[in-house]
N, C-alpha and C positions, 0 to 999 in steps of 0.2 A: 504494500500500500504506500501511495507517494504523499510525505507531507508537502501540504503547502503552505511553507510558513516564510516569511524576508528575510535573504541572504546576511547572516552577521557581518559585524562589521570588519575582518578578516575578510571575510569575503570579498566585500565592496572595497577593500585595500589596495587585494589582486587587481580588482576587476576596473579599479581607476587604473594601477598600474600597467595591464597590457593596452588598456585604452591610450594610454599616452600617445602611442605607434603601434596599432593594429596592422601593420603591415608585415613587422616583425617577429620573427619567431623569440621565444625567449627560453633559456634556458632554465630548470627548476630552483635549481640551485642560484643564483644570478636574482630569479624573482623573490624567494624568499628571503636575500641579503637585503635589497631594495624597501621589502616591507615586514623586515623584522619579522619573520616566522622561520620555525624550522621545519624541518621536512615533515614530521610527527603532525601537525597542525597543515601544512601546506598545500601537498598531495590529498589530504582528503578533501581539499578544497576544489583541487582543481578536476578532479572526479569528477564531485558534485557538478558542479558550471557544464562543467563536458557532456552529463548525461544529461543536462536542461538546457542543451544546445547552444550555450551562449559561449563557445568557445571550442578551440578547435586543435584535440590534444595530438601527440604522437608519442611514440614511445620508442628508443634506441639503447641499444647496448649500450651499458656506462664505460667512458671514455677516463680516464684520469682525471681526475679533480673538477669532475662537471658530474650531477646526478643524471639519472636516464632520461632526464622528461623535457621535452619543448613543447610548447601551447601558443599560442597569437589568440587576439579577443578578436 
């Protein structure tokens, strides 16, 4: 069952933040320096956004000192 309840304000952090430049991809790690989360808090974030289509996730082998995830809003 889907709640529908307004994204906290974590959320709306992110979601200013890829808004900045929606053209570009961002990396997980990179986003949550930016807005002060760590990955534990971040990635469930960016899940969330991704499966209420407001954003547009991918996922990659982790590379050295970058997490696996890039997203653009």
């Amino acid at each position: 069952m889907r709640r529908n309840r307004p994204p906290s304000a974590q959320a709306i952090s992110v979601l200013r933040a890829l808004a900045a430049d929606p053209s570009q991809w961002r990396y997980g790690y990179d986003l949550g320096a930016e807005v002060d989360l760590k990955s534990g808090s971040l990635y469930p974030i960016l899940v969330r956004l991704a499966d209420r289509g407001l954003l547009e996730a991918t996922w990659e082998p982790a590379r050295r000192g970058a997490h696996p995830a890039t997203c653009t809003g």
